[in-house]
KETORRO-575210 format. One record per atom (N, C-alpha, C, O): x, y, z; atom name. Coordinates in Angstrom, 3 decimals, decimal comma. Atoms other than C-alpha are relative to their C-alpha. Layout:
BEGIN
c1 = X | c2 = Y | c3 = Z | atome = CA
...
//
This chain:
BEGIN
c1 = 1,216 | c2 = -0,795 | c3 = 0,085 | atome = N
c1 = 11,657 | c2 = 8,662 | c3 = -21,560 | atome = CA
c1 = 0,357 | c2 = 1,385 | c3 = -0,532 | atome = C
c1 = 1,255 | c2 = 2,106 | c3 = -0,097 | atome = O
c1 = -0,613 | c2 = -1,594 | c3 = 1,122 | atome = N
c1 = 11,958 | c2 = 11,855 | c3 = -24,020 | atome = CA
c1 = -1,620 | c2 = 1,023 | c3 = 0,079 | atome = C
c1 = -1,803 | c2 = 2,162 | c3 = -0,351 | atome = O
c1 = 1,366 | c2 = -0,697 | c3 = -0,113 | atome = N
c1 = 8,339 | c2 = 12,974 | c3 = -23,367 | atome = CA
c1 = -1,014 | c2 = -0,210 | c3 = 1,224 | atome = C
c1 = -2,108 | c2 = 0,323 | c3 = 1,406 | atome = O
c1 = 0,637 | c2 = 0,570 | c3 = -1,008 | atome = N
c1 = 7,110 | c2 = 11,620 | c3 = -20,653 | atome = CA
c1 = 0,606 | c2 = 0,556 | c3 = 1,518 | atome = C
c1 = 1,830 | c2 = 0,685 | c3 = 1,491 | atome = O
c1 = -0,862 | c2 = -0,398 | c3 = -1,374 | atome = N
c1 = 8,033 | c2 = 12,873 | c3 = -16,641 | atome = CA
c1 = -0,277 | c2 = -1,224 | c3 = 0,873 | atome = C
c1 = 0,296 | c2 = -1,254 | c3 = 1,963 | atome = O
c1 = -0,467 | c2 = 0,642 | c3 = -1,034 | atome = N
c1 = 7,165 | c2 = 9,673 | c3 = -15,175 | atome = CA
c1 = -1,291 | c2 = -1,251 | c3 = -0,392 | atome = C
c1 = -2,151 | c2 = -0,886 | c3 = -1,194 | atome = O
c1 = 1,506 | c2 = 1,271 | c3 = 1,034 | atome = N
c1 = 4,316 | c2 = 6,404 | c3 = -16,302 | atome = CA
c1 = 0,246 | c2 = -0,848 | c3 = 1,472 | atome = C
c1 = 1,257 | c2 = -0,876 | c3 = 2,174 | atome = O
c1 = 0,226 | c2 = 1,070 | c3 = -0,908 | atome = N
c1 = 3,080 | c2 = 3,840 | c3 = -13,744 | atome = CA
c1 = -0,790 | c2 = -1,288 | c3 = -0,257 | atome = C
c1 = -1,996 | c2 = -1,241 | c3 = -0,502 | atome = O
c1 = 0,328 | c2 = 0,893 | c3 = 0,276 | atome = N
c1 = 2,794 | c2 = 0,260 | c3 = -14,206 | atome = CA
c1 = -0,797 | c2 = -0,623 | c3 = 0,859 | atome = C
c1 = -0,403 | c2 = -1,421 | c3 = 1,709 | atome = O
c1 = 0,738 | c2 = 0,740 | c3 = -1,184 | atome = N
c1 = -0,283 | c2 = -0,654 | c3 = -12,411 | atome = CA
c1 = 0,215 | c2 = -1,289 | c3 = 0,328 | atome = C
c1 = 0,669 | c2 = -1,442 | c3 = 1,462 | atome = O
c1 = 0,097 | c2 = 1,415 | c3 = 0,225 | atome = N
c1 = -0,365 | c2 = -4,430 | c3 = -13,007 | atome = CA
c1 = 1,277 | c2 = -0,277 | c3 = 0,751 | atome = C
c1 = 0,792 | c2 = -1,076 | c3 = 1,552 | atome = O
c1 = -1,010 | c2 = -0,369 | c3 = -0,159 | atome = N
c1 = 3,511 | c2 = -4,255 | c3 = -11,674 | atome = CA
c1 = 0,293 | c2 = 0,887 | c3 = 1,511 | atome = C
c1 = 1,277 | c2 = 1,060 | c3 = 2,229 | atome = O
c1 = -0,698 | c2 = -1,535 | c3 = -1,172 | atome = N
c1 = 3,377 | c2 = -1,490 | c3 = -8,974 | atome = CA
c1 = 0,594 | c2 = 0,103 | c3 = 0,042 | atome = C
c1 = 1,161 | c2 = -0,141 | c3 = 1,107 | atome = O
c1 = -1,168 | c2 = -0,440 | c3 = 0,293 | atome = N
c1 = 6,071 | c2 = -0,286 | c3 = -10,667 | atome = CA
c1 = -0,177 | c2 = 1,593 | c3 = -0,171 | atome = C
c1 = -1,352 | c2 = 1,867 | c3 = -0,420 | atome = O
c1 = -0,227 | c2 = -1,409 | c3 = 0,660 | atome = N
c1 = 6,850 | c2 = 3,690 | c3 = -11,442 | atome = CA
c1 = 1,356 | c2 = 0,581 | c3 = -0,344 | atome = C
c1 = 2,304 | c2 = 0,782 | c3 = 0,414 | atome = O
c1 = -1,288 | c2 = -0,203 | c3 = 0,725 | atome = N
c1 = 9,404 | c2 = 4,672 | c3 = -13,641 | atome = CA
c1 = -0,166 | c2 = 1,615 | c3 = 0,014 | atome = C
c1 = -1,246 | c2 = 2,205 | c3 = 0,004 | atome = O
c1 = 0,328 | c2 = -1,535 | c3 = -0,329 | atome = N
c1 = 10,578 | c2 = 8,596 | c3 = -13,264 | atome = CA
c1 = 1,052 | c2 = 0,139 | c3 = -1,617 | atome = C
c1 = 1,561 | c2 = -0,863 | c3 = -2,120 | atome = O
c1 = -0,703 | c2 = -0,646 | c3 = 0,927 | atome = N
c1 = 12,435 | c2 = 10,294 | c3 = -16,197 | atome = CA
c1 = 1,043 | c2 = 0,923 | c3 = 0,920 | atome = C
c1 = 0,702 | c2 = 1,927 | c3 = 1,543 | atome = O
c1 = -1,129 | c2 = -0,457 | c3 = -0,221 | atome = N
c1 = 15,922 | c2 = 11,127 | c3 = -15,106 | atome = CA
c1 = 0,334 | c2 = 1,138 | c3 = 0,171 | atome = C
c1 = 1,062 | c2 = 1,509 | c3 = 1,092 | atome = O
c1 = 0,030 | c2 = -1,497 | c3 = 0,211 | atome = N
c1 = 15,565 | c2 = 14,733 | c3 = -16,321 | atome = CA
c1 = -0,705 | c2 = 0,477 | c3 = 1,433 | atome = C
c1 = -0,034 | c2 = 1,339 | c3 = 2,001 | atome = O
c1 = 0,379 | c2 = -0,714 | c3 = -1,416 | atome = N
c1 = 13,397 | c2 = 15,579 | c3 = -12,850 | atome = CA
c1 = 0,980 | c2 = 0,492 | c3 = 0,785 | atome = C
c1 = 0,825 | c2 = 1,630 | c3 = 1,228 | atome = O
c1 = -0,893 | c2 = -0,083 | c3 = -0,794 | atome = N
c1 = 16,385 | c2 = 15,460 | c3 = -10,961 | atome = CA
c1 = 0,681 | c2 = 1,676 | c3 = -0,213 | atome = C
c1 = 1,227 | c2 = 2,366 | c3 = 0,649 | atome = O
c1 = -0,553 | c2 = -1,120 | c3 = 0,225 | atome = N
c1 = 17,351 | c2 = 18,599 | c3 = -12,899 | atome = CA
c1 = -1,110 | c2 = 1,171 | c3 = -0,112 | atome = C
c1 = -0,992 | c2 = 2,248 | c3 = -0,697 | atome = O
c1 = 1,127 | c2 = -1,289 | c3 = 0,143 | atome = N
c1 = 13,891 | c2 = 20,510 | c3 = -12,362 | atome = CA
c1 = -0,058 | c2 = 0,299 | c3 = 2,015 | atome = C
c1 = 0,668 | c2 = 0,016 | c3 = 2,968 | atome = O
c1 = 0,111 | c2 = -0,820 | c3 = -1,674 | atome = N
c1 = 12,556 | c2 = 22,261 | c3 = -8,864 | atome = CA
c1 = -0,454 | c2 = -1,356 | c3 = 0,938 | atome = C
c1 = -1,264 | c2 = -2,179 | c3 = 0,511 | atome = O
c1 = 0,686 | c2 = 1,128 | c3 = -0,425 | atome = N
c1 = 12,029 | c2 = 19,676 | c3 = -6,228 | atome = CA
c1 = -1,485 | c2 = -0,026 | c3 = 0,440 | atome = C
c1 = -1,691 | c2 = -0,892 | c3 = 1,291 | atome = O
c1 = 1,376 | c2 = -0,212 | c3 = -0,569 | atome = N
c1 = 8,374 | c2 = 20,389 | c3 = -5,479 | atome = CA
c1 = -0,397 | c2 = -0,986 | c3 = -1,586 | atome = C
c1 = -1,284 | c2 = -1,831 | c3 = -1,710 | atome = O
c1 = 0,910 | c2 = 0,292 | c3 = 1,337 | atome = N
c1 = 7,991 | c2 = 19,554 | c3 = -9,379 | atome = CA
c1 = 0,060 | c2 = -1,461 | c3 = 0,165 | atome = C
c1 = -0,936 | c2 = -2,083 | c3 = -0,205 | atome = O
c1 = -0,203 | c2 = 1,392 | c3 = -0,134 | atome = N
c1 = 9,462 | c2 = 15,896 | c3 = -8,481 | atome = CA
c1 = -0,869 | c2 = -0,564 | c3 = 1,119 | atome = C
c1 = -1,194 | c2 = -1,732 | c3 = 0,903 | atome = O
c1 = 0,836 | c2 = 0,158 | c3 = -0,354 | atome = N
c1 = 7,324 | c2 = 15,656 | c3 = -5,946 | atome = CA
c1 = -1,591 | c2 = -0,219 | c3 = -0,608 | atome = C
c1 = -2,078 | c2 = -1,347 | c3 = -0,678 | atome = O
c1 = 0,675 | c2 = -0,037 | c3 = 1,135 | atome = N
c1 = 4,568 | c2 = 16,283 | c3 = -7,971 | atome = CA
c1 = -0,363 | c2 = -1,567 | c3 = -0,683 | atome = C
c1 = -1,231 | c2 = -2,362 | c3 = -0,322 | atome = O
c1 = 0,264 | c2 = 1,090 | c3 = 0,335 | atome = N
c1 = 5,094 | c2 = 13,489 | c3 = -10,271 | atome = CA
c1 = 0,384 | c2 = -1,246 | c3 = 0,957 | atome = C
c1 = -0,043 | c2 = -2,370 | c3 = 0,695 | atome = O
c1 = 0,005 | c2 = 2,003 | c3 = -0,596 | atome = N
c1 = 6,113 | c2 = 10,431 | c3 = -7,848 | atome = CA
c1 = -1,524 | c2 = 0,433 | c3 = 0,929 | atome = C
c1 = -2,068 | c2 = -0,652 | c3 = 1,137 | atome = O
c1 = 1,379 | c2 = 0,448 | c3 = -0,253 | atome = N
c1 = 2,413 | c2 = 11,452 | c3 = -6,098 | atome = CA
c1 = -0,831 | c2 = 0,074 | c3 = -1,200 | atome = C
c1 = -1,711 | c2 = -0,784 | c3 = -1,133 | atome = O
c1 = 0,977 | c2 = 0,698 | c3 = 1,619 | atome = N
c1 = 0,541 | c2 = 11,509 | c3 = -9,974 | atome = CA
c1 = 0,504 | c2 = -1,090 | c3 = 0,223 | atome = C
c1 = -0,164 | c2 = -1,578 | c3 = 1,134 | atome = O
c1 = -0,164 | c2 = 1,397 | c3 = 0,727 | atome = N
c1 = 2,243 | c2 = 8,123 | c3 = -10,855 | atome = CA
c1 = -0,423 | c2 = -0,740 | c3 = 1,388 | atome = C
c1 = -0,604 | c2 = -1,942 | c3 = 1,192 | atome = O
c1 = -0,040 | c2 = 0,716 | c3 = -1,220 | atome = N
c1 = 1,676 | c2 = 7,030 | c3 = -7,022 | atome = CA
c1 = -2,043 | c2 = -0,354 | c3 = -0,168 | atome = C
c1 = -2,604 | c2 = -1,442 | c3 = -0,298 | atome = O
c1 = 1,368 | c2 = -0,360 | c3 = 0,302 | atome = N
c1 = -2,344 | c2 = 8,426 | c3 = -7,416 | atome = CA
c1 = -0,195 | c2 = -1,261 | c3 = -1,193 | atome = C
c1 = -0,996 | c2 = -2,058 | c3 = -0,705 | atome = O
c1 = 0,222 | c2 = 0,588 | c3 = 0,430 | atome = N
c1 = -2,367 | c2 = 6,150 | c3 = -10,282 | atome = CA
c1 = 0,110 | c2 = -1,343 | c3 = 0,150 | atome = C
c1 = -0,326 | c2 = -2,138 | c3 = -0,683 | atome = O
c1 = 0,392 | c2 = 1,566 | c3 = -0,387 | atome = N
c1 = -1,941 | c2 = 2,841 | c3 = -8,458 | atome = CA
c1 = -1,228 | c2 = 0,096 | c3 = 0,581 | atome = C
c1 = -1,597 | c2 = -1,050 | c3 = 0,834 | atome = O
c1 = 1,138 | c2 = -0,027 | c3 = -0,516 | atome = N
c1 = -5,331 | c2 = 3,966 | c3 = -6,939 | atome = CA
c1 = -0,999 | c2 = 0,108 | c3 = -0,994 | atome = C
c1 = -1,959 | c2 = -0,659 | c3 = -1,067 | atome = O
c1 = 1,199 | c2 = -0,848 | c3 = 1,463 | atome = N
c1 = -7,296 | c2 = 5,935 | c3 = -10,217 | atome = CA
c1 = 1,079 | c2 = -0,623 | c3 = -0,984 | atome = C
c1 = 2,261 | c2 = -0,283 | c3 = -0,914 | atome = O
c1 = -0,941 | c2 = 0,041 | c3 = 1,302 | atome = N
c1 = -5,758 | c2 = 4,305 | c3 = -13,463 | atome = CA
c1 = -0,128 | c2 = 1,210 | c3 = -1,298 | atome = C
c1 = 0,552 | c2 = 1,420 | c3 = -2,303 | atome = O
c1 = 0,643 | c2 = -0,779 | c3 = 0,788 | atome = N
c1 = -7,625 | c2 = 6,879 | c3 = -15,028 | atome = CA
c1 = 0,224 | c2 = 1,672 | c3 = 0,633 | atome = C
c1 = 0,276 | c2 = 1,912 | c3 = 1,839 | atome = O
c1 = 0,125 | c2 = -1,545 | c3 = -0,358 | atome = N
c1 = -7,417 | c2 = 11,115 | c3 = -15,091 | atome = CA
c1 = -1,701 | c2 = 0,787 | c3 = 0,254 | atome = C
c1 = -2,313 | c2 = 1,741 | c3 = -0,226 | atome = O
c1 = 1,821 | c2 = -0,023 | c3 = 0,130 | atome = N
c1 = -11,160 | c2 = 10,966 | c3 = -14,031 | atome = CA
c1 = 0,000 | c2 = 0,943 | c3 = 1,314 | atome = C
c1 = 1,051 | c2 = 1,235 | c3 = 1,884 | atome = O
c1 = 0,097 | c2 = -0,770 | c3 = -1,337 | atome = N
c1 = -12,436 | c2 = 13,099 | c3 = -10,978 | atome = CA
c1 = 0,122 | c2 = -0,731 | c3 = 1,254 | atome = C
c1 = 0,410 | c2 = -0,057 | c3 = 2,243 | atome = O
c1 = -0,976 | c2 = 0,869 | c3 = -0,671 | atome = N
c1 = -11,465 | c2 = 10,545 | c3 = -8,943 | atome = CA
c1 = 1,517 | c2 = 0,255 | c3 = 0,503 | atome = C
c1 = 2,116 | c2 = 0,453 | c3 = 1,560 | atome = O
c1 = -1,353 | c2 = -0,276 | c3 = -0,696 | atome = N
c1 = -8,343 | c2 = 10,961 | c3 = -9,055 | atome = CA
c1 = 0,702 | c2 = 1,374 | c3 = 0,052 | atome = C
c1 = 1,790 | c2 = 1,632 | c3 = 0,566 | atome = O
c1 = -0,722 | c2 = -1,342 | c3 = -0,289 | atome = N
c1 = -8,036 | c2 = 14,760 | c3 = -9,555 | atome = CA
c1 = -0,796 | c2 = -0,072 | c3 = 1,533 | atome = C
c1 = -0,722 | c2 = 1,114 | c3 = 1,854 | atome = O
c1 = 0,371 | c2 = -0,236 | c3 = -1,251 | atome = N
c1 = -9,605 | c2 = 14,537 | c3 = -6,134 | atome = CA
c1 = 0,569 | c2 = -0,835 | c3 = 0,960 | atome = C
c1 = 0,350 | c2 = -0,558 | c3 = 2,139 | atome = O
c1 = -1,553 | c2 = 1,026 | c3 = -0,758 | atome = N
c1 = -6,985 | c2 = 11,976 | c3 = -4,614 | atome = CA
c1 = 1,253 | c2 = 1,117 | c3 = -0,264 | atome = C
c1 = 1,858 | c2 = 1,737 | c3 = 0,610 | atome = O
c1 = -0,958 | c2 = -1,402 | c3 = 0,158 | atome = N
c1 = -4,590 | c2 = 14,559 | c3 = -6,354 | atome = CA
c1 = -0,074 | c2 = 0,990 | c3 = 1,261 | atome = C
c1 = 0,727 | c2 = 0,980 | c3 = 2,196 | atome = O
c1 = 0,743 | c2 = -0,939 | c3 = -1,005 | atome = N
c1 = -6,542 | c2 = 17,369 | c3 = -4,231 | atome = CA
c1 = 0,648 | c2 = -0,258 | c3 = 1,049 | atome = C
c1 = 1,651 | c2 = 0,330 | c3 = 1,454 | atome = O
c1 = -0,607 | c2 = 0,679 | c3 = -1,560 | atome = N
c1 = -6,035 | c2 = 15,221 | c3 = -0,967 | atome = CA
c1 = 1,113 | c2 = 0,111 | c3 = -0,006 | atome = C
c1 = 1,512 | c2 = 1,108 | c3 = 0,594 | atome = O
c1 = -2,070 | c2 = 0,197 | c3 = -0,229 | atome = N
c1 = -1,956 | c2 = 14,384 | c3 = -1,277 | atome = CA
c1 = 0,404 | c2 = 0,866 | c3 = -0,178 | atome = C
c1 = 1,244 | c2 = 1,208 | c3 = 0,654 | atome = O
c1 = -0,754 | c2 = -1,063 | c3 = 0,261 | atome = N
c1 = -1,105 | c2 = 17,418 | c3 = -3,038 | atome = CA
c1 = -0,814 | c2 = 1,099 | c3 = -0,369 | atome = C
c1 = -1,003 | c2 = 1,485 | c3 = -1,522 | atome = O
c1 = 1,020 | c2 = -1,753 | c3 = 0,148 | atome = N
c1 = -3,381 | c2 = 20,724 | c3 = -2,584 | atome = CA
c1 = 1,204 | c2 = 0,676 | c3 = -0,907 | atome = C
c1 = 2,348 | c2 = 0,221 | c3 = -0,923 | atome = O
c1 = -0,359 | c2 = -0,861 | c3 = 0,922 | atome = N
c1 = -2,220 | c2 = 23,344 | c3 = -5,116 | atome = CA
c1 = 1,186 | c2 = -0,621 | c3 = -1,269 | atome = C
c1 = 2,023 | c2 = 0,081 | c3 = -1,837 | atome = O
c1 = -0,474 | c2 = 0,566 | c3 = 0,843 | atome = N
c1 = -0,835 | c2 = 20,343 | c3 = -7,496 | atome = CA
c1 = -0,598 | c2 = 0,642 | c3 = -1,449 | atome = C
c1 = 0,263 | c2 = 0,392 | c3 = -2,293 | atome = O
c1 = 0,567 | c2 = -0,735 | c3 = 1,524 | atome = N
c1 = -2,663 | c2 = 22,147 | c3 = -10,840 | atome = CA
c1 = 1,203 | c2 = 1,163 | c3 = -0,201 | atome = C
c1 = 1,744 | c2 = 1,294 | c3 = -1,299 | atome = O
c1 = -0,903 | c2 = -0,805 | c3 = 0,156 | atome = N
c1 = -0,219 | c2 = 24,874 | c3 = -10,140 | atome = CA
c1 = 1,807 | c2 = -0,560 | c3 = -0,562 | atome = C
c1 = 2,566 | c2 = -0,234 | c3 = -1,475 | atome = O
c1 = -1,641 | c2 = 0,744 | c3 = 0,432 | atome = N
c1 = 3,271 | c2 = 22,590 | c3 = -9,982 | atome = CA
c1 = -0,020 | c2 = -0,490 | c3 = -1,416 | atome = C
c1 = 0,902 | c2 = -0,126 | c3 = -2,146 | atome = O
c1 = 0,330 | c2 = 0,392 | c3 = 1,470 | atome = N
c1 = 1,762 | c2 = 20,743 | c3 = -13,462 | atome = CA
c1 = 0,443 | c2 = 1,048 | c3 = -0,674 | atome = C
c1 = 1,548 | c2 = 1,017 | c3 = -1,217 | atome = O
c1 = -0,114 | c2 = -0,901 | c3 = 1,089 | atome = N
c1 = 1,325 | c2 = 24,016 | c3 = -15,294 | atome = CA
c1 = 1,839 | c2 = 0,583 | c3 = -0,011 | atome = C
c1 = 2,501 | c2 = 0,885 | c3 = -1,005 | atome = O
c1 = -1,553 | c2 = -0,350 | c3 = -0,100 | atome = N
c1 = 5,125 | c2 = 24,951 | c3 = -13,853 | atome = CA
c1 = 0,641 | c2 = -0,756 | c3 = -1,220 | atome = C
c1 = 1,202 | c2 = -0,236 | c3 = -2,184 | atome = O
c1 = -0,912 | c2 = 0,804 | c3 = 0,267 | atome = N
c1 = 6,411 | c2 = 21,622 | c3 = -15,017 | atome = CA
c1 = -0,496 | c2 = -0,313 | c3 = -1,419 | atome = C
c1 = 0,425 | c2 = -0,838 | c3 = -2,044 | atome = O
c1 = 0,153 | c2 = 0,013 | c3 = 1,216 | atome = N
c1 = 4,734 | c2 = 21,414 | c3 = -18,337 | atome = CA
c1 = 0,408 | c2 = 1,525 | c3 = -0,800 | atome = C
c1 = 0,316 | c2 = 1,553 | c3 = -2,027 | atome = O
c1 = -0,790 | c2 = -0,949 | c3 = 0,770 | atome = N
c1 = 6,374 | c2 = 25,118 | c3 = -19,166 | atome = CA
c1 = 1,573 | c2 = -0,781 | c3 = 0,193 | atome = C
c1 = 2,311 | c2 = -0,308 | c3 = -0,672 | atome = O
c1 = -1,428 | c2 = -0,047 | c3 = 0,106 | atome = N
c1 = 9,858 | c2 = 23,713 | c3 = -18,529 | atome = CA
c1 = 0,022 | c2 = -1,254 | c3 = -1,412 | atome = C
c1 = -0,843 | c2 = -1,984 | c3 = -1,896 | atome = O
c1 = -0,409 | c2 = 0,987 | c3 = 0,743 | atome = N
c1 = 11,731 | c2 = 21,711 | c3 = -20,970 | atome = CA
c1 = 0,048 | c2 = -1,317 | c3 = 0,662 | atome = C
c1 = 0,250 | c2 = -1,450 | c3 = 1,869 | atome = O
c1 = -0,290 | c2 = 1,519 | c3 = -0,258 | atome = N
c1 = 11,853 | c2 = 17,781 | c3 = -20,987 | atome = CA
c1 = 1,580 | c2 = 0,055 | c3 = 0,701 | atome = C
c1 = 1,952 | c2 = -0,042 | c3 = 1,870 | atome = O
c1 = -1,117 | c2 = 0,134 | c3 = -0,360 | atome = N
c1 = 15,319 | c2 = 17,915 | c3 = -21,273 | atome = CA
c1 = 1,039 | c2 = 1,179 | c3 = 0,246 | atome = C
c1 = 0,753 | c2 = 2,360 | c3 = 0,440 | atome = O
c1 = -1,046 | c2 = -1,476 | c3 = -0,704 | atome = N
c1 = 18,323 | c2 = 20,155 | c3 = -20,357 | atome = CA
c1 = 1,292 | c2 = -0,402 | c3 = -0,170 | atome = C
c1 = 1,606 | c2 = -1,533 | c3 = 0,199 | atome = O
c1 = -1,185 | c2 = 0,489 | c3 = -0,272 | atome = N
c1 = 21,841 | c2 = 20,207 | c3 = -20,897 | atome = CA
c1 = 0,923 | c2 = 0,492 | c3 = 1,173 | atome = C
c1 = 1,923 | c2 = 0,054 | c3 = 1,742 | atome = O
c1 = -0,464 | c2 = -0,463 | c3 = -0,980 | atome = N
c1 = 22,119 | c2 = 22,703 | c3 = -18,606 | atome = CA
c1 = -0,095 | c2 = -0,378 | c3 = 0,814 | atome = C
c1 = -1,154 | c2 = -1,004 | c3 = 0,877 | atome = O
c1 = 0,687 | c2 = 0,420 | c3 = -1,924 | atome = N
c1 = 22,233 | c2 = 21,860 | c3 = -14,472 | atome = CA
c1 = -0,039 | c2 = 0,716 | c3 = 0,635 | atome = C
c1 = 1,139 | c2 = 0,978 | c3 = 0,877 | atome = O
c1 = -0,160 | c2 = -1,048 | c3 = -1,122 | atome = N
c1 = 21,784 | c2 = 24,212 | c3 = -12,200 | atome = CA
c1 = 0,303 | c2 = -0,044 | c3 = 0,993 | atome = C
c1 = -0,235 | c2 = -0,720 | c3 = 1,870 | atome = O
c1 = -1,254 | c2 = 0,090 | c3 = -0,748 | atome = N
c1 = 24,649 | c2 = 25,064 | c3 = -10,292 | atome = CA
c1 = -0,473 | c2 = 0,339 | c3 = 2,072 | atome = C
c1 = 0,220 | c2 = 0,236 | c3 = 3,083 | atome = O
c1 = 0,519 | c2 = -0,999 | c3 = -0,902 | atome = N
c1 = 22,050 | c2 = 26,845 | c3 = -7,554 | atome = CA
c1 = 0,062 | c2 = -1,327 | c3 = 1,447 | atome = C
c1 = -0,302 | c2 = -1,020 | c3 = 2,582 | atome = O
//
């Protein structure tokens, strides 16, 4: 995954994460395994499921906008 932070195979109840999380803040990984989780419920980004969002993860609009400023990838790791 080179663009993507994480896709969920409804049909499957599968969710695949992009590797790169591991090297962002953990709130942001949080984040996506409840989106891709939200989407075995809402397959769709409808108000539905920003309001399942809402429920699991209050002030999730904020972690998004975080995790869509960082880079996909990184060569750096942080040593912190």
């Amino acid at each position: 995954m080179r663009t993507k932070w994480g896709t969920c195979n409804i049909a499957a109840k599968r969710i695949w994460l992009n590797l790169e999380l591991a090297k962002k803040p953990v709130h942001c990984l949080e984040y996506i395994i409840v989106h891709e989780m939200v989407h075995l419920l809402e397959r769709h980004h409808n108000e539905r499921f920003q309001g399942l969002m809402d429920q699991f993860l209050p002030g999730w609009k904020g972690v998004r906008e975080e995790l869509n400023r960082l880079p996909v990838g990184s060569l750096i790791w942080d040593s912190q």
